[in-house]
C-alpha positions, -999 to 999 in steps of 0.1 A, spaced: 0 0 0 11 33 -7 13 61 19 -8 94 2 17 122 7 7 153 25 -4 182 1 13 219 9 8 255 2 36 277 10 32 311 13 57 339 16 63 368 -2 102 365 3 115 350 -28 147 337 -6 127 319 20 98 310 -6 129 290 -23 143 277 5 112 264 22 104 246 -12 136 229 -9 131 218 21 99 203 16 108 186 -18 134 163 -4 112 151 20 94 122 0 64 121 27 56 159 11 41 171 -19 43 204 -27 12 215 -47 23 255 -49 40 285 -37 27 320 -35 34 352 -20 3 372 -11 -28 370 9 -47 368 -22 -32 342 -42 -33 322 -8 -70 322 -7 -71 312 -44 -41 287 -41 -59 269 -12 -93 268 -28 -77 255 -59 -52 229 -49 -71 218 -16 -40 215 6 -35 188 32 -14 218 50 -6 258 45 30 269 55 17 307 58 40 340 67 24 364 91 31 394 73 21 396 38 27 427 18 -14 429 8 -25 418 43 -23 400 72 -14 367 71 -38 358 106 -69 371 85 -52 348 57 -56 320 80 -90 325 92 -103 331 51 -82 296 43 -98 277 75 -134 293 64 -132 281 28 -112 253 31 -121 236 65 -99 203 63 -66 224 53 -44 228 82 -22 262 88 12 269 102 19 300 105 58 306 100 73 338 109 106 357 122 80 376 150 72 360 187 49 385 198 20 379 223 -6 398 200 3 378 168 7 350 185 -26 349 205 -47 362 170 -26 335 151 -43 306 171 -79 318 178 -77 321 137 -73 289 136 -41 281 134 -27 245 137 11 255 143 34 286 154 69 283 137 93 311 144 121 309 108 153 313 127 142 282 143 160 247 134 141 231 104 134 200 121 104 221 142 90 229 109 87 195 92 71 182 126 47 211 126 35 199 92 34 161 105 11 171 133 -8 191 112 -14 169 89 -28 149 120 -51 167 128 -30 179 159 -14 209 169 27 220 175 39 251 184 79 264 186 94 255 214 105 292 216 69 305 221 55 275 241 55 292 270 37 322 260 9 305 254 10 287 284 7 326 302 -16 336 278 -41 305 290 -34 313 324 -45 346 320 -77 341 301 -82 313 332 -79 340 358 -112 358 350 -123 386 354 -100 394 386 -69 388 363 -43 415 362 -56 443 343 -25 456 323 -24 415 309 -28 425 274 3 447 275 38 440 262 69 447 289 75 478 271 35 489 275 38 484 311 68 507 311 54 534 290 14 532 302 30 550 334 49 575 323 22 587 303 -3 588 333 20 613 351 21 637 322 51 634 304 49 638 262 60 617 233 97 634 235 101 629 267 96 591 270 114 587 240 145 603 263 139 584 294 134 550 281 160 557 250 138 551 223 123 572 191 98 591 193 79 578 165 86 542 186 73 560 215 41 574 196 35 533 182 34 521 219 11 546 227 -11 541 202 -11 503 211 -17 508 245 -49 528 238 -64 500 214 -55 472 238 -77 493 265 -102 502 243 -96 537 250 -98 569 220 -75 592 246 -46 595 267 -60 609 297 -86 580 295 -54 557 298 -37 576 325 -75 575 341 -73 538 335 -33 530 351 -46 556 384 -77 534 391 -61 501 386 -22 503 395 -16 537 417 15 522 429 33 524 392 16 559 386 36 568 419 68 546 410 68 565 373 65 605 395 99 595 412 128 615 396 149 587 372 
C-alpha cells in the first residue's frame, strides 16, 4: 500500500525563503508540494484551488495579514491545516494566530526539524507550536483562566507596562522617548497600542485607566529617574 503524501501550500512573499522552504519540503518524499505563493490573495485562491493537506503561511504579507489569511483559508477550506511561519514572537500575533485557527506557530530562525514536525502534526489533525513561544501560550491560557480578577494591564507587552505610566504622570512623546531611550515615532507606536489594547480613544482616559487600577506604578513612574 502506498502512503498518500501530504499536500502543501507555502506562502511567503520573500523569494529567498519561498525558495528555500520549497527545498526543504521537496526532499522530503512524505511531502508534496502543490504550490508557492506570495500574497494574501493568491493564498485564498491557491488553497481553494489545490485543496492542501497543510498551509505553511508567513504572518506578514505585503497585501495583508497573514492571521486574517488563516482565518479566510480555515473558512473556505475547512480540512486544510495552517502553520503560521514567521521571524515575529509577539503575544498579540501569536494569541490572534491561534484563535484564527491556526494548527502551528513556527518562528524561521528556528531549526528546520520544528517545521517538518509542525507539518506532521498538522497533517494529523494535531497541533505543535515552537518551542520558543510555548510558554507564552501557556501565560496567555493562564491569564484568560484568571477571569475577570486577572491582572488588568495582561494584554500589554513589557514595554507597554513601562510606558502606560509614564504617560499617566504627564510626560509627552519626547520625553519618554528620552527616558526609556527610544524614538519618538517608537514612543508614539506604543502609545497608540496601548490605547487600542484598552479600548480607550485618549490618553487621559489611559492615564485615568493605570490611576484606578495600579496607583502604585503611577507613583513609581512621578519618582525623579
Amino acid at each position: 500500500m502506498i502512503e498518500q503524501r501530504t499536500r502543501i501550500l507555502v506562502v511567503d512573499d520573500l523569494q529567498l525563503v519561498q525558495l528555500g522552504l520549497c527545498a526543504l519540503l521537496k526532499t522530503d518524499s512524505r511531502f508534496f508540494l502543490v504550490d508557492a505563493v506570495g500574497t494574501v490573495a493568491e493564498a485564498l485562491e491557491a488553497a481553494q484551488k489545490w485543496q492542501p493537506d497543510v498551509v505553511v503561511l508567513d504572518v506578514r504579507l505585503p497585501d495583508g495579514s497573514g492571521v486574517e489569511a488563516c482565518r479566510d483559508i480555515r473558512s473556505a477550506v475547512p480540512h486544510t491545516r495552517v502553520i503560521m511561519h514567521t521571524a515575529h514572537a509577539d503575544d498579540d500575533t501569536l494569541a490572534a494566530s491561534i484563535l484564527a485557527g491556526a494548527s502551528g506557530y513556527v518562528l524561521k530562525q528556528s531549526d528546520p526539524a520544528h517545521l517538518i514536525d509542525a507539518i506532521e502534526a498538522a497533517a494529523r489533525g494535531e497541533s505543535l507550536l515552537d518551542p520558543a513561544v510555548t510558554h507564552k501560550v501557556l501565560a496567555w491560557i493562564q491569564r484568560l483562566g484568571a477571569g475577570p480578577d486577572a491582572d488588568p494591564l495582561a494584554g500589554l507587552t513589557e514595554q507597554e507596562r513601562r510606558i502606560l505610566p509614564l504617560v499617566a504622570t504627564g510626560k509627552t512623546n519626547r520625553e519618554i522617548a528620552a527616558q526609556l531611550f527610544l524614538s519618538d515615532q517608537t514612543v508614539k507606536g506604543y502609545v497608540s497600542s496601548i490605547l487600542k489594547k484598552l479600548h480607550v480613544a485618549r490618553r487621559a482616559e489611559a492615564a485615568a485607566f493605570i490611576a484606578r487600577e495600579r496607583p502604585e506604578l503611577v507613583e513609581l513612574a512621578s519618582w525623579p529617574s
